[in-house]
C-alpha positions as CSV (number, residue, x, y, z in Angstrom):
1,X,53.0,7.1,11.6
2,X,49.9,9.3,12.8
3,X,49.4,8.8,16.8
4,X,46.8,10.0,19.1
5,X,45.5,8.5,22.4
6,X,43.2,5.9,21.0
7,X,45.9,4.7,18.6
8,X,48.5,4.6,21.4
9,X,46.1,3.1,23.9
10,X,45.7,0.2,21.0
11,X,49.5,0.0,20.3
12,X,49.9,-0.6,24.3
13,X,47.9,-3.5,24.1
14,X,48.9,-6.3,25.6
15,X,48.0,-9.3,27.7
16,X,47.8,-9.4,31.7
17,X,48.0,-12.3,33.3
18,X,48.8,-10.6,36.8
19,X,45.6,-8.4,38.7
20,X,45.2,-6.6,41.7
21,X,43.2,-7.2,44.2
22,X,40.7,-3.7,43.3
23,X,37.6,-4.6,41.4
24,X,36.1,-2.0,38.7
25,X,32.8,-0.1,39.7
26,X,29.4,-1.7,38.3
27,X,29.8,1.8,36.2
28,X,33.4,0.9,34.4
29,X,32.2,-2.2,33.6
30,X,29.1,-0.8,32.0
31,X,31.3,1.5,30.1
32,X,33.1,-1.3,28.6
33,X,30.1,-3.5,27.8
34,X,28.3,-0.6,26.3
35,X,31.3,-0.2,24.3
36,X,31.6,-3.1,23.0
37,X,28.0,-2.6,21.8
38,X,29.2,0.2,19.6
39,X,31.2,-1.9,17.6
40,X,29.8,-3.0,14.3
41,X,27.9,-5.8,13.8
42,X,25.4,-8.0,11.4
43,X,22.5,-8.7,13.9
44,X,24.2,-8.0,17.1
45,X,24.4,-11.9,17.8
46,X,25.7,-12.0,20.6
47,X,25.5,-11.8,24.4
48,X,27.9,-11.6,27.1
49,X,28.3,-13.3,30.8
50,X,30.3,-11.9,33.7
51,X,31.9,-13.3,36.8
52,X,33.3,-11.3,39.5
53,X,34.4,-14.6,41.7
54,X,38.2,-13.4,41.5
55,X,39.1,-16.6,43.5
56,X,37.4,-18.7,40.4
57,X,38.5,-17.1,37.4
58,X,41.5,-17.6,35.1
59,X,44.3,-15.7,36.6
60,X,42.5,-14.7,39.8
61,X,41.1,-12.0,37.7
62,X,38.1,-9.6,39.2
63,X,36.3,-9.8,36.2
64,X,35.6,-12.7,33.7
65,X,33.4,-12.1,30.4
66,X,32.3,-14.5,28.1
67,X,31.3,-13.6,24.9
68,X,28.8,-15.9,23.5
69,X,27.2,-16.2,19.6
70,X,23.8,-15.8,20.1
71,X,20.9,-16.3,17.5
72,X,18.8,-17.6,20.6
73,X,17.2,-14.1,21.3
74,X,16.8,-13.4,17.8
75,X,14.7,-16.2,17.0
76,X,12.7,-15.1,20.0
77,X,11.9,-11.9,18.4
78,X,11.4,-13.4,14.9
79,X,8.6,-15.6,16.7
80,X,7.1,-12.0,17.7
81,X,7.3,-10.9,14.2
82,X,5.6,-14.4,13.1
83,X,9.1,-15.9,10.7
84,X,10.7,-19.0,11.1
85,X,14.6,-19.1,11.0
86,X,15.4,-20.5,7.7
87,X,19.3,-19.8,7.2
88,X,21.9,-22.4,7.9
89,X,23.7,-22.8,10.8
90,X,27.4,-22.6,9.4
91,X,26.3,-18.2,7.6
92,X,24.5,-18.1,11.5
93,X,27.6,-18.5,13.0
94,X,30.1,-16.8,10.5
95,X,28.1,-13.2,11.1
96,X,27.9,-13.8,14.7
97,X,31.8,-14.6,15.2
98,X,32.2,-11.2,13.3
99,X,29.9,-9.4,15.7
100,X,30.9,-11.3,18.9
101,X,34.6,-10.6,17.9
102,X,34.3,-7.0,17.0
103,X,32.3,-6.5,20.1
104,X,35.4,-8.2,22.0
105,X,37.8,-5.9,20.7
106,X,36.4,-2.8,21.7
107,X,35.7,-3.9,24.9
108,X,39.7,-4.8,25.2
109,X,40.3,-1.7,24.1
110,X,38.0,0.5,26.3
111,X,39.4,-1.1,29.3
112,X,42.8,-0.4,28.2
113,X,41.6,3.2,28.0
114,X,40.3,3.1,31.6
115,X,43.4,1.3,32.9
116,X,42.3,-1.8,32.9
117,X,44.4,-4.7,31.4
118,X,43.1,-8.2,30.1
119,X,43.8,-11.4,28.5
120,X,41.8,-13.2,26.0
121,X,41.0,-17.2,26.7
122,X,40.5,-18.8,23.3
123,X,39.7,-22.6,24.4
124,X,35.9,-21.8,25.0
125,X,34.8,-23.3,21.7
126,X,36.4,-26.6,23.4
127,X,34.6,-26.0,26.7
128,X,31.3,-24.5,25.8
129,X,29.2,-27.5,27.0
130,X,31.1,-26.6,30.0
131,X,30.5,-23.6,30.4
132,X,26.8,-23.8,29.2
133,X,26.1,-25.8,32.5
134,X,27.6,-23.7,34.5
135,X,25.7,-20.6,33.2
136,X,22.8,-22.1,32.6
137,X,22.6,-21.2,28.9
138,X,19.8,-22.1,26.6
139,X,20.4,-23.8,23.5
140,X,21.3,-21.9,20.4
141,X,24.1,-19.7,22.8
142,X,27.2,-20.2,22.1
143,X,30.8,-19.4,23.9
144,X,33.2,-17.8,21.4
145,X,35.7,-16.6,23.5
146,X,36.1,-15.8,27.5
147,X,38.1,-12.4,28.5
148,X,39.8,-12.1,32.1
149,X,40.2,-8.2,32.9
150,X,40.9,-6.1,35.8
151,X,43.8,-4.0,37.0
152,X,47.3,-4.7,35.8
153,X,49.7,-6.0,38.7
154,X,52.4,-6.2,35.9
155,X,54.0,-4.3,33.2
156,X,54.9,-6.6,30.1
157,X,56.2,-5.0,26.8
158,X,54.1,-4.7,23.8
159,X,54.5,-8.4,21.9
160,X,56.1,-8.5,18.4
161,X,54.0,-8.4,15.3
162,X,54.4,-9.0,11.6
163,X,56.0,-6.1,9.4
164,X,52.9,-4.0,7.8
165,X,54.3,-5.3,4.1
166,X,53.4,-8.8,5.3
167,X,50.1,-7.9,6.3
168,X,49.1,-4.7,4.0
169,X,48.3,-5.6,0.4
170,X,47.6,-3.0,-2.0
171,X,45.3,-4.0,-5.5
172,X,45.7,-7.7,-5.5
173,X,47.9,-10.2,-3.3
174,X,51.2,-10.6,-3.9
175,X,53.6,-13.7,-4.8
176,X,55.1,-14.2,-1.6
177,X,59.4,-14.8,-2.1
178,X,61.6,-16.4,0.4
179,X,63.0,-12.8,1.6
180,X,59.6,-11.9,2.3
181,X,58.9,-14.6,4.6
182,X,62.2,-14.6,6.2
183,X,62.1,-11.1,7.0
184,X,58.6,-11.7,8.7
185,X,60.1,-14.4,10.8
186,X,62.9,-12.9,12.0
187,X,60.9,-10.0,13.3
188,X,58.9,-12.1,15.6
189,X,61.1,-14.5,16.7
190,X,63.7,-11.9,17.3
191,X,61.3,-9.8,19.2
192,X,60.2,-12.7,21.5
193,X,63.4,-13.9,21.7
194,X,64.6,-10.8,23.5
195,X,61.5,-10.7,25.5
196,X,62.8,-14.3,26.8
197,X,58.9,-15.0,26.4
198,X,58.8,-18.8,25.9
199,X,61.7,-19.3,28.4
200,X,60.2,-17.4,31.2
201,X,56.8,-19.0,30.7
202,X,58.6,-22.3,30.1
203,X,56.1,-22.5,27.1
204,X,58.0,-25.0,24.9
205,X,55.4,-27.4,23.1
206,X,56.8,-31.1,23.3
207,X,57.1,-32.8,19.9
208,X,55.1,-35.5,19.2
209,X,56.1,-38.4,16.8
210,X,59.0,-38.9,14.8
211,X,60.5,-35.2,15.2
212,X,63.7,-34.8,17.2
213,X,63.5,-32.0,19.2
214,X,66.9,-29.5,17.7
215,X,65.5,-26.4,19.7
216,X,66.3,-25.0,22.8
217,X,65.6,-22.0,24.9
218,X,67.6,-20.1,22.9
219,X,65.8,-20.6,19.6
220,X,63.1,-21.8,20.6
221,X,60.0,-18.6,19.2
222,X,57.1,-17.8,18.0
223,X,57.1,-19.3,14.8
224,X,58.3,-22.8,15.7
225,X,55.2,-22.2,18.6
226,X,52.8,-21.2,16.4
227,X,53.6,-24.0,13.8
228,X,53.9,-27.0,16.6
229,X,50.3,-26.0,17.3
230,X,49.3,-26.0,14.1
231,X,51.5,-28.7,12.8
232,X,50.4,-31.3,15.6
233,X,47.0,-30.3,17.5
234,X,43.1,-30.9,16.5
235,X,43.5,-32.6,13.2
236,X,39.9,-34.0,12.9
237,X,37.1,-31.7,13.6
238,X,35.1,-34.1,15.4
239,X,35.1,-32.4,19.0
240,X,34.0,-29.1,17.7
241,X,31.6,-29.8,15.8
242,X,30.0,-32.3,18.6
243,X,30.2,-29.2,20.9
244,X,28.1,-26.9,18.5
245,X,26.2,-30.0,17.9
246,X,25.3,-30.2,21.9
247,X,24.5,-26.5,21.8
248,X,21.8,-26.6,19.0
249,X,24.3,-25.8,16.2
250,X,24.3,-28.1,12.9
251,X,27.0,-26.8,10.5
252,X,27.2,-30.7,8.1
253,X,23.9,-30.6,7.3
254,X,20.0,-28.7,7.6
255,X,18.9,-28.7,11.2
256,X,16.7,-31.4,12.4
C-alpha cells in the first residue's frame, strides 16, 4: 500500500480518552477549525461550538467542539436574498450531516497532524435540547456530534477494522457467503481481543430479556458489542425525533 504523512497520520488514528494538562494556542485551534472548512460540503450547514472548561468537559479534555447542522444562518441569508425555505426538513438534514461530518473528519485529522489526539461523542443527537440550553442555540441548530481534543496523555494502538474486500466493492455488490463474513469477524474480534479492549474498559453490555449471557471476558468483542447495541437499544424513534422536533426540525411531515 502507498504511504505518505497524511495517509500515516490517518492510519494512526485513534481515540484519546486521556489529555494533558497543556491547552492548544487560539492559533492551532484555528488551524483545525479552518480545516475542517476545507472539507467538502453541500451548503456548508453547519457551525461549530467550543469549550475550553477542561474541568467540564468529557474526559477532562482542554478542548470540546460541537458540531452542529445548521440551516439557521442560511435561512437568514435567503431572507436577504428575498426566498423562502421550501425543502423538507428530512433532504435539510441529510446534506447537512454530510457537511457537518466531513467537516468533523478533517478537523480529527488536522489535529492528529499537529499532535493533538481526540475522541468523538456520538450521543449529542440524544442530548441536543441539552446542549441547546446550555449554548444558547437558536432554533433550526442542531448538535450532530461533540469532539473532545487536546494532547494525548496515552498511547493506545490503532483499533481493528474490517478487511478492504468487506468494505471495497468493485462494479456491483457482491453476494455475501458465510466465509466472507466469518473472515470479517474474526479480524475484529481477534484484534480487540488481543487489545483486551472490552476487559480493560469493563465494557460488557448486560443482556436484556430472555438471553443467557454464554460470554465472558474472554470472548466477549466487537461484534457481539456492536450487535447488543444494535440488537437491544432505541427500537422506537420516538426520542429522536421529539429532539429534532424541539429544535425546529419536522422530518414526518411539512413544517408547521
Amino acid at each position: 500500500m502507498k504511504n505518505n504523512p497524511v495517509i500515516q497520520t490517518m492510519l494512526d488514528h485513534k481515540s484519546i480518552r486521556k489529555y494533558t494538562d497543556e491547552v492548544p494556542s487560539d492559533e492551532v485551534i484555528e488551524t483545525i477549525v479552518r480545516a475542517g472548512q476545507q472539507a467538502p460540503f453541500a451548503y456548508q450547514s453547519y457551525s461549530v461550538l467550543l469549550s475550553r472548561n477542561g474541568e467540564q468537559n468529557p474526559y477532562k479534555a482542554p478542548l470540546l467542539f460541537t458540531i452542529c447542522l445548521d440551516p439557521h444562518k442560511f435561512e437568514h441569508i435567503m431572507t436577504r436574498r428575498n426566498w423562502k425555505l421550501v425543502m423538507n426538513d428530512l433532504a435539510l438534514l441529510v446534506l447537512g450531516i454530510q457537511d457537518a461530518s466531513l467537516m468533523t473528519e478533517n478537523m480529527i485529522v488536522a489535529g492528529r497532524s499537529l499532535g493533538l489526539g481526540s475522541c468523538l461523542l456520538g450521543s449529542a443527537p440524544y442530548r441536543a435540547e441539552k446542549i441547546a440550553k446550555k449554548y444558547n442555540l437558536p432554533k433550526r441548530v442542531f448538535p450532530l456530534v461533540q469532539l473532545v481534543m487536546g494532547y494525548p496523555a496515552e498511547e493506545p494502538p490503532t483499533r481493528p477494522r474490517y478487511p478492504i474486500e468487506f468494505t471495497l466493492f468493485e462494479d456491483k455488490y457482491p453476494k455475501i457467503d458465510q466465509d466472507t463474513i466469518s473472515k470479517a469477524m474474526q479480524q475484529m474480534d481477534d484484534g480487540y481481543l488481543a487489545q483486551d479492549y472490552y476487559h480493560n474498559l469493563k465494557a460488557k453490555i448486560r443482556l436484556e430479556g430472555d438471553r443467557k449471557e454464554t460470554f465472558t471476558y474472554d470472548n466477549y468483542s466487537w461484534t457481539e458489542h456492536i450487535c447488543r447495541k444494535l440488537g437491544q437499544w432505541d427500537p422506537d424513534p420516538k426520542h429522536l425525533l421529539e429532539q429534532f422536533k424541539k429544535r425546529g426540525f419536522y422530518i414526518t411531515g411539512k413544517k408547521p
